[in-house]
C-alpha positions as CSV (number, residue, x, y, z in Angstrom):
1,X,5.4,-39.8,82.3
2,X,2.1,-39.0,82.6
3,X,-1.1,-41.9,82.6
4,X,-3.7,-40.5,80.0
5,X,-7.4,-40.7,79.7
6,X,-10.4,-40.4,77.3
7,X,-12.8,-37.7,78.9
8,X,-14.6,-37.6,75.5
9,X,-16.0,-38.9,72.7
10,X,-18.1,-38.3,70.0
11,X,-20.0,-40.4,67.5
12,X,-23.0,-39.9,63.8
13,X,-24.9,-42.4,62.8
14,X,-23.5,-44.8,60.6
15,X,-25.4,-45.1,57.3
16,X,-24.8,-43.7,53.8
17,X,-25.0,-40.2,54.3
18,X,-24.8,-39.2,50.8
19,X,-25.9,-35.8,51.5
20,X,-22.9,-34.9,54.0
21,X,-19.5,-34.2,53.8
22,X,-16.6,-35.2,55.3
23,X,-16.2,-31.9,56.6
24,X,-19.6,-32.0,57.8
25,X,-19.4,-35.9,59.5
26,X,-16.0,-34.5,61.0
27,X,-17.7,-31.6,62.8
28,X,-20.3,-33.6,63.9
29,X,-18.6,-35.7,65.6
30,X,-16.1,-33.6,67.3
31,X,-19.4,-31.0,68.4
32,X,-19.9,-34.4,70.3
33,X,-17.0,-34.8,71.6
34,X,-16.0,-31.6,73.2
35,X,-19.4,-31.4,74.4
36,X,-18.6,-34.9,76.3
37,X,-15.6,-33.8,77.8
38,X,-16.8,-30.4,78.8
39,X,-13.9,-29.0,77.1
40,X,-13.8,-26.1,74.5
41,X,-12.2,-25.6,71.2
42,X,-9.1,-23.6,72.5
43,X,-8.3,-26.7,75.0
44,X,-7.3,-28.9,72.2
45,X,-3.4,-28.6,71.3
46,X,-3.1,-30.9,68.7
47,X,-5.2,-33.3,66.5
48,X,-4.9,-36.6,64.8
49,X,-7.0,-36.6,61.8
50,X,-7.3,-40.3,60.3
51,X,-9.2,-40.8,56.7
52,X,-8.1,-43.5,54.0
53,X,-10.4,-42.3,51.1
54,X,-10.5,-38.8,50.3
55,X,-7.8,-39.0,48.3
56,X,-8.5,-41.7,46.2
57,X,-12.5,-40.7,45.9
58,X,-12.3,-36.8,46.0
59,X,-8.6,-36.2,45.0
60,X,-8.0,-34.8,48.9
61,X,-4.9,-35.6,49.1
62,X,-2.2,-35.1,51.9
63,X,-3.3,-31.8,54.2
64,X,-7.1,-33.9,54.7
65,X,-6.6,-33.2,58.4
66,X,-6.0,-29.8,57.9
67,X,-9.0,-29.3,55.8
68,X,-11.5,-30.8,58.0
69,X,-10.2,-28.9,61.3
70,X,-9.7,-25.4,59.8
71,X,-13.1,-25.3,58.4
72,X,-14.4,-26.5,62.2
73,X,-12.6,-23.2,63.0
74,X,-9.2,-24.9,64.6
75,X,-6.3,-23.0,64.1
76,X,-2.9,-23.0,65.0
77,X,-2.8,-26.1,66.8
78,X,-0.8,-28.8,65.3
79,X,-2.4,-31.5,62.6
80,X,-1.4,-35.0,62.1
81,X,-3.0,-37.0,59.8
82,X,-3.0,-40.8,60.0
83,X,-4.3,-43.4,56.9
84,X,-2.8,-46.3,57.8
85,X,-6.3,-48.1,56.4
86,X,-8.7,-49.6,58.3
87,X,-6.3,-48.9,61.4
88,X,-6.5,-45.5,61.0
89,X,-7.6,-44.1,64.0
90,X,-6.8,-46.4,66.4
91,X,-3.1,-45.6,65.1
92,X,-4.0,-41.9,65.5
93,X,-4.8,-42.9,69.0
94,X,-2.1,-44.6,69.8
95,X,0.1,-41.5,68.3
96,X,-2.0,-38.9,70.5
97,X,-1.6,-41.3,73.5
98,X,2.3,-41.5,73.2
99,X,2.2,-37.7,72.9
100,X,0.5,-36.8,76.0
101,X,2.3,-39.2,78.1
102,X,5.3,-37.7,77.0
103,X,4.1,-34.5,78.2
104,X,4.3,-33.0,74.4
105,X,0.5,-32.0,75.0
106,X,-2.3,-32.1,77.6
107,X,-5.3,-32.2,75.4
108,X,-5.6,-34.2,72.4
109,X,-8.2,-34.8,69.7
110,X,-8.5,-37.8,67.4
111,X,-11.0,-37.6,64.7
112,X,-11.8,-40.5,62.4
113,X,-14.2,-39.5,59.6
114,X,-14.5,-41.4,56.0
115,X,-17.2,-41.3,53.5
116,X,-17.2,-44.2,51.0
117,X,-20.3,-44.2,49.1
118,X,-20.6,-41.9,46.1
119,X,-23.1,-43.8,43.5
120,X,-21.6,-41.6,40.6
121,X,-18.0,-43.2,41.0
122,X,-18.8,-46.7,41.7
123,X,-16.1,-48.1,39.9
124,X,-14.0,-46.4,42.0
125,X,-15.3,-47.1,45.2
126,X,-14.3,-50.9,44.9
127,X,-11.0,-49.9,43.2
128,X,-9.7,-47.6,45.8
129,X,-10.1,-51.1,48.5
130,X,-7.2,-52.4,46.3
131,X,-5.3,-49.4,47.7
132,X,-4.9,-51.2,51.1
133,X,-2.8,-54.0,49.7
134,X,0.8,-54.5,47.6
135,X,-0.5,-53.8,44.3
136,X,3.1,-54.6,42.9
137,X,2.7,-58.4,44.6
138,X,-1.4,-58.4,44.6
139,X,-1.9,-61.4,42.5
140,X,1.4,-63.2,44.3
141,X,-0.2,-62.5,47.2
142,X,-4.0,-63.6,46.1
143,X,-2.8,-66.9,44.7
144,X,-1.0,-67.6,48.4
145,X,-4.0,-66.9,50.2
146,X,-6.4,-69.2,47.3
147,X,-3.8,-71.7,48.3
148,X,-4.5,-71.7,52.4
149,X,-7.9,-73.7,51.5
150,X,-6.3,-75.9,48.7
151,X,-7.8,-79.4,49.0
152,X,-11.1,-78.4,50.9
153,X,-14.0,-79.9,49.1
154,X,-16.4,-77.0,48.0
155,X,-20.3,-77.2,47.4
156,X,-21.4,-76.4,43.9
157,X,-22.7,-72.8,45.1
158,X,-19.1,-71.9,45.8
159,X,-18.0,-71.6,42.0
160,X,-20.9,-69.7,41.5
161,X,-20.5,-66.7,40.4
162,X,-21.7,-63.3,42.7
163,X,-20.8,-60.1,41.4
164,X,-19.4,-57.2,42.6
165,X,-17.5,-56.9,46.0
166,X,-14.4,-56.2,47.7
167,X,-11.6,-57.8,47.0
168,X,-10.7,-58.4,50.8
169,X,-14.1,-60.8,51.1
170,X,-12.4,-63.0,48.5
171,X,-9.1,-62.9,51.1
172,X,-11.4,-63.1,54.2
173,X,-13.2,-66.5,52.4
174,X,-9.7,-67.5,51.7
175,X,-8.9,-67.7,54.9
176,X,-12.6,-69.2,56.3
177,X,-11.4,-72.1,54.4
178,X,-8.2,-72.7,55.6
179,X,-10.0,-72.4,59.5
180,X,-12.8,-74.7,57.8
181,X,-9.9,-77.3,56.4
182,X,-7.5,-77.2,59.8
183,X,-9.7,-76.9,62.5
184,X,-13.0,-77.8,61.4
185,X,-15.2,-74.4,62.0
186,X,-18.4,-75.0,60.1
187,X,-20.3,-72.4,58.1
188,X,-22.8,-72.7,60.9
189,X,-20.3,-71.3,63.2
190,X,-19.3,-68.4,61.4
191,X,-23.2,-67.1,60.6
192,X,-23.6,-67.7,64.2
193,X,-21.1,-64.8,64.7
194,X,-22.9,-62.7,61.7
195,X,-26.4,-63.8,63.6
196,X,-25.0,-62.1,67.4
197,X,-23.6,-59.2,65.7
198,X,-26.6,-58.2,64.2
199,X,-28.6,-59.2,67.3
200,X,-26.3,-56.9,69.1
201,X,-26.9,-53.8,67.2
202,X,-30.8,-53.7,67.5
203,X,-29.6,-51.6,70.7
204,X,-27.5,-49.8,69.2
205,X,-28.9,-46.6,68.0
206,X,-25.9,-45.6,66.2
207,X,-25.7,-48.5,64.1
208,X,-26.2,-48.7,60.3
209,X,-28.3,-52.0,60.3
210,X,-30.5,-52.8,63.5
211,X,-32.7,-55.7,62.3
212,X,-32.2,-59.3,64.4
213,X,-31.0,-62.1,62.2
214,X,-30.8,-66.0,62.9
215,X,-28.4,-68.0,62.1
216,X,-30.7,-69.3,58.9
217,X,-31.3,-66.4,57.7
218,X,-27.6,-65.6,57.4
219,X,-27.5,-68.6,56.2
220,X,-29.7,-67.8,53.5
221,X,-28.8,-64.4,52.2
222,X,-27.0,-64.1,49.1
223,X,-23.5,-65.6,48.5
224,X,-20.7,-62.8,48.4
225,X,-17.5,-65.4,48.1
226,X,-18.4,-69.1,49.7
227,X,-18.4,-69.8,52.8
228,X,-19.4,-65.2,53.3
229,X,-23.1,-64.9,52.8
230,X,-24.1,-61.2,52.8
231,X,-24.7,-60.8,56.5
232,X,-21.6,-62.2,57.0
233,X,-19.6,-59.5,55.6
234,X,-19.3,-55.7,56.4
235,X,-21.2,-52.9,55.0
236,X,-19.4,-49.4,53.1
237,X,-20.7,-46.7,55.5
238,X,-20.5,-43.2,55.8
239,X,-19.6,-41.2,59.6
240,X,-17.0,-40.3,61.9
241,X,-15.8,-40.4,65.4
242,X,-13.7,-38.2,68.0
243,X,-11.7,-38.6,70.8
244,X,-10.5,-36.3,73.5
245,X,-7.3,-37.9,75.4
246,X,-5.9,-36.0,78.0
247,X,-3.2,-36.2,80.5
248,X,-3.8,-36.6,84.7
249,X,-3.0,-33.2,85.4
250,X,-6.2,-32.0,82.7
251,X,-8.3,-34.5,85.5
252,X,-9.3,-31.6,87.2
253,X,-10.7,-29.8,84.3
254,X,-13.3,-32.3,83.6
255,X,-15.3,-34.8,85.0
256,X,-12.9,-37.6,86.7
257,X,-15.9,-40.1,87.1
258,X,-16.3,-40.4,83.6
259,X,-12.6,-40.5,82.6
260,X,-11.3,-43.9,80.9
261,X,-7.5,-44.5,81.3
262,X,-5.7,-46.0,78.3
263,X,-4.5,-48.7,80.2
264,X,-2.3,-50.4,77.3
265,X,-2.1,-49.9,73.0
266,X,0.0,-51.3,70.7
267,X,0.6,-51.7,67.1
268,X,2.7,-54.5,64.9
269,X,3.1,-55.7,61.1
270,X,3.2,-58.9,59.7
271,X,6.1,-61.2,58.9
272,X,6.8,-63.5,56.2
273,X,5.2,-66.4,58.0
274,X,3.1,-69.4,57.1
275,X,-0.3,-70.0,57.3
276,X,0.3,-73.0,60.0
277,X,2.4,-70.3,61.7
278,X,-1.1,-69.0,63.4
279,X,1.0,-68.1,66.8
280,X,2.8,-65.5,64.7
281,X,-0.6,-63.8,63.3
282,X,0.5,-60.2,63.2
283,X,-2.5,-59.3,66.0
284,X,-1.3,-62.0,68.2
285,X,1.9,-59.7,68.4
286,X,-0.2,-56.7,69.0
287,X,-2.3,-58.2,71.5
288,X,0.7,-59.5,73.4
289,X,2.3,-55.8,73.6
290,X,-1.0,-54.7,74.7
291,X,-1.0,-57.3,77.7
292,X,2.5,-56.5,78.4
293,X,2.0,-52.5,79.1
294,X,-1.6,-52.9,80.9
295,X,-0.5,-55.5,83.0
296,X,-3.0,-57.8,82.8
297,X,-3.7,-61.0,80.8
298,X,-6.7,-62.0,78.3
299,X,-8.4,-63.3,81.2
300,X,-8.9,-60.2,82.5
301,X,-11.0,-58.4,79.9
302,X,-14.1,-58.0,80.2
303,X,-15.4,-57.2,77.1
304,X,-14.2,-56.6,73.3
305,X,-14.6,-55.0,69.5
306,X,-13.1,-57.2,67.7
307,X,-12.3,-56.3,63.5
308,X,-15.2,-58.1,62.4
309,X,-15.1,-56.7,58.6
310,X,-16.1,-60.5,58.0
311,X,-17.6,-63.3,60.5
312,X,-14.5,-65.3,59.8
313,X,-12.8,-62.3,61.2
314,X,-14.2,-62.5,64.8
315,X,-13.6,-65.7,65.3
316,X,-9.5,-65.3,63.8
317,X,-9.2,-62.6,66.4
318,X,-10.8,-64.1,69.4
319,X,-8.2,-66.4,69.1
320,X,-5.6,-64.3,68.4
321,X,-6.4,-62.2,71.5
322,X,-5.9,-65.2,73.6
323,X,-9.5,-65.8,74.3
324,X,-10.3,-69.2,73.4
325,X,-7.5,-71.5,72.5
326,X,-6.3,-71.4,68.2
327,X,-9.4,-73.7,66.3
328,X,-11.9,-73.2,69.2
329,X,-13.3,-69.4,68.0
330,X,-16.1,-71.3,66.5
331,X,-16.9,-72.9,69.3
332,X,-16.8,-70.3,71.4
333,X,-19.3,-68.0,69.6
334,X,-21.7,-71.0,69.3
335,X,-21.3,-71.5,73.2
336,X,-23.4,-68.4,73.9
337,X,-20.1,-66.9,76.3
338,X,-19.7,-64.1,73.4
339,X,-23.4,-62.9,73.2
340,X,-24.4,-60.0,75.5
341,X,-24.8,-61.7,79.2
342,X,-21.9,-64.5,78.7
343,X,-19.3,-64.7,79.8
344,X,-17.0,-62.5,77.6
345,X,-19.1,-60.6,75.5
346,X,-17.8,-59.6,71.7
347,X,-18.8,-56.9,69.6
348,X,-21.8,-55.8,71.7
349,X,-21.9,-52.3,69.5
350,X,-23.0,-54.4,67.0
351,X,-19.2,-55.0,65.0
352,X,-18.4,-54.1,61.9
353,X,-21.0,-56.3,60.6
354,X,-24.0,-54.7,61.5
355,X,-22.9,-51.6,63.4
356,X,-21.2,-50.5,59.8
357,X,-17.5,-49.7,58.8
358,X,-16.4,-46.7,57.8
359,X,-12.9,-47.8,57.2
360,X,-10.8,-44.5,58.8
361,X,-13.0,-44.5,61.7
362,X,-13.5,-47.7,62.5
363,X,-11.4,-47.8,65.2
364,X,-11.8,-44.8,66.9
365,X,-15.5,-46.0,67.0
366,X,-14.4,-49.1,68.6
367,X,-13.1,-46.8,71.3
368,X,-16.3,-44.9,71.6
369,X,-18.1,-48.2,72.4
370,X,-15.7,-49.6,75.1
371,X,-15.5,-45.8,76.7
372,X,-19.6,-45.9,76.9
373,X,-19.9,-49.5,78.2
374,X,-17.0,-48.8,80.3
375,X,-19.1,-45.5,82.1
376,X,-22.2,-47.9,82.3
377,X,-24.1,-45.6,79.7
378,X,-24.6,-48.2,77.2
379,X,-28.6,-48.6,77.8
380,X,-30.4,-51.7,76.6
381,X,-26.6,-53.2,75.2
382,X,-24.8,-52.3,78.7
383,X,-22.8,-55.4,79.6
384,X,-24.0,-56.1,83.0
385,X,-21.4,-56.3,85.9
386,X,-19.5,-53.1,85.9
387,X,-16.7,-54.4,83.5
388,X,-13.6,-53.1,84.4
389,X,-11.3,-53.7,81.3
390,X,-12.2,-53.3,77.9
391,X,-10.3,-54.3,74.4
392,X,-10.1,-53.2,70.9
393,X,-8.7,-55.2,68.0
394,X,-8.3,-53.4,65.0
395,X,-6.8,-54.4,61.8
396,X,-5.8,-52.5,58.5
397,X,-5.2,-53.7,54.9
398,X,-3.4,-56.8,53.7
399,X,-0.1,-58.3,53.3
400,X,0.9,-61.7,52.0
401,X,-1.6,-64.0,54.8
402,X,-2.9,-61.1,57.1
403,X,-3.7,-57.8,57.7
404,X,-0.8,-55.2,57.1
405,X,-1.3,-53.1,60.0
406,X,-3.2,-53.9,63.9
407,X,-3.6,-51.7,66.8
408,X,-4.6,-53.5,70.4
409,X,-5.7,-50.9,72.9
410,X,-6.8,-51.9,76.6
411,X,-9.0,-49.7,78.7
412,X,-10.1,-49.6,82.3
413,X,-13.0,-48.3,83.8
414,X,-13.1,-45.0,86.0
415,X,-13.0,-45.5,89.3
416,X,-16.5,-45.8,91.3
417,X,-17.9,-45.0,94.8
C-alpha cells in the first residue's frame, strides 16, 4: 500500500465574506492549491468536498460537491461529499487518504468551504448549529451536561442573562464547570488560552481577528455563558481550504522537498460514558489510533491545532492528546510551554478562536497550518527548530457529554538536506 503525501494546499482569508459564494470561496482556495502543488486540473482523480451548511442556509442539499467542482470546470472525476460537522474535512481527508493508499487514485483533492453568515436569515444561522446534535434527545442530553457542574458555586454574573449565541457555548461552559469543580482550572486559566490564541494570530495573515489580547481583557469582554467571555469562544466565519494528497509514485511529479507524509489519521465516536470516565473521551480514542498507525507517542509531536471552538476546548484536548496529564491543561497553558517558543507550542495559526471557524473547513485548515509550519514557511509564527511531527485534533457536533465525531491526523516533515 502506498505512503501518501500533501504536496498542496490552499487557503482565503477567514472573515465574513458576505459578498462571496461558496462557489467562489471553493475556487479560491483550490486555485491555491493546485498552484502549490504544481499540479493541474486534469491531475486530480477524485475529490472530497466537505460543507455542513448549504443545505440548511441555502437549501443545497445533497450533490454540494458536485456544484462547487463542476462550476470550477471539474468533470468526470469522481465527487464525494463529507458533512460530518465541524469534522468535515478532516474526515474528507482521512477518506481521500485511505483511498490513495489503497491505490484507488493517485491524486486527490479535499476542499472544505462553508459560508455561515447571511444577516437576512439570522434566525437561521443559530438554528442550523442545532443540526449538529440529537435533536430527538437535545434537552436529555442538555440537562446531563448542566448536570457535570452541579454543585459548583457560581458568581452572580453567571445567571445573568447574555443573549444570543450557539447553543454548543452553553455545552462548552457546561463542561468548563465540571473541569472548574474536579480539577480546579480557574477562569484565569482558560482566558489565558483565549489570551495566546489571539496573540498567536497577529502573525497570521490569514486569520479573521489579528489584534493581541491579555488575559484581562478576555477577562473583561462580555459574558457569552459563565465562565466563556467573548474572546473565549469562536467566531462564524466565512472561507475555505484545499488539499492535494497524493501517492509516492505522484513524488516525482512535484516537488518532494515540500511533500508532507500523512504519517497517522484516525476517527472515533463517543460512548455512553460518564463524565468521570475522562479516559474514555471520544478524542482520547482518536488520538490513541492516531499514535498507533504513526508510530510515535504524544511525546513526539512537535506542534498542534487543537479544536479550540471554546478556550475550555484546548485545554480538554491537550489532555486528551496525552499532553499534560487529565486536570493539568490549565496548567500547562499558564506555564508558557504552549505559546510559540515553548516547549510544545498549540494553536500557533491562531485556533479557532482568533484564526476563525468556518465549521466545514476547519479542519482541512488545521492541515494547511501544520503542512506550512512543517515546510518552515510559516514567517513571523514559524515554530522555531525544524519540527518534525505535527498534530491535528478536530472535533464535530455533540452527543450526550462530547463531541459526536473526532479525526486525529499526524504529520511529518519532508525530509531535509
Amino acid at each position: 500500500m502506498s505512503e501518501t503525501y500533501i504536496v498542496g494546499i490552499g487557503m482565503t482569508p477567514l472573515a465574513k465574506h458576505l459578498s462571496l459564494s461558496v462557489k467562489q470561496l471553493s475556487a479560491m482556495a483550490v486555485d491555491k492549491a493546485l498552484q502549490d502543488a504544481g499540479l493541474e486540473r486534469g491531475a486530480v482523480e477524485a475529490a472530497w468536498f466537505c460543507n455542513t451548511r448549504q443545505g440548511a442556509l441555502e437549501g443545497q442539499h445533497g450533490v454540494r460537491g458536485q456544484c462547487s467542482l463542476r462550476a470550477y470546470g471539474f468533470e468526470g472525476i469522481a465527487i464525494f461529499n463529507t458533512d460530518n460537522a465541524c469534522a468535515s474535512s478532516s474526515s474528507g481527508l482521512l477518506q481521500a487518504h485511505a483511498a490513495v493508499k489503497a491505490g484507488l487514485y493517485d491524486v486527490a483533492l479535499v476542499v472544505g468551504a462553508e459560508k455561515m453568515n447571511y444577516p437576512e436569515k439570522r434566525e437561521q444561522m443559530f438554528e442550523a448549529f442545532k443540526g449538529s446534535w440529537d435533536r430527538d434527545l437535545a434537552e436529555q442530553h442538555m440537562q446531563a451536561l448542566l448536570a457535570m457542574g452541579a454543585g459548583m458555586e457560581l458568581p452572580p454574573e453567571a445567571l445573568a442573562e447574555t443573549g444570543e449565541r450557539s447553543v454548543f457555548m452553553d455545552i462548552y461552559a457546561a463542561q468548563a464547570r465540571f473541569h472548574m469543580k474536579t480539577f480546579g482550572t480557574t477562569q484565569r486559566q482558560i482566558a489565558a488560552v483565549a489570551a495566546k490564541n489571539h496573540w498567536h494570530s497577529q502573525f497570521n495573515p490569514l486569520a479573521q481577528y489579528r489584534t493581541p489580547m491579555t488575559v484581562e481583557e478576555v477577562l473583561a469582554d462580555k459574558l457569552v455563558a459563565w465562565p466563556m467571555t467573548r474572546s473565549m469562544c469562536a467566531p462564524m466565519s466565512d472561507g475555505a481550504a484545499a488539499l492535494v494528497v497524493v501517492s509516492e509514485k505522484m513524488l516525482k511529479r512535484v516537488d518532494a522537498r515540500r511533500a508532507v507524509r500523512i504519517r497517522g489519521i484516525a476517527a472515533s465516536s463517543g460512548s455512553q460514558r460518564t463524565a468521570e470516565q475522562v479516559d474514555r473521551h471520544l478524542t482520547r480514542v482518536a488520538a490513541g489510533r492516531a499514535y498507533e498507525a504513526a508510530g510515535v507517542g504524544p511525546q513526539d509531536i512537535s506542534l498542534a491545532e487543537l479544536h479550540d471552538a471554546s478556550a475550555i476546548a484546548e485545554i480538554l484536548h491537550s489532555e486528551n492528546c496525552g499532553f499534560c496529564d487529565y486536570g493539568d491543561g490549565g496548567a500547562l497553558v499558564e506555564s508558557g510551554a504552549t505559546r510559540l517558543g515553548g516547549r510544545l507550542p498549540l494553536n500557533v495559526s491562531g485556533g479557532l478562536l482568533s484564526k476563525g471557524h468556518p465549521i466545514g473547513a476547519t479542519g482541512a485548515i488545521q492541515v494547511h497550518e501544520i503542512v506550512t509550519q512543517l515546510r518552515g514557511e510559516a514567517g513571523q509564527r514559524q515554530v522555531p527548530g525544524n519540527p518534525r511531527l505535527g498534530m491535528t485534533e478536530n472535533g464535530g457536533g455533540f452527543y450526550g457529554l462530547e463531541e459526536a465525531a473526532c479525526v486525529v491526523g499526524i504529520f511529518e516533515a519532508p525530509s531535509r538536506p
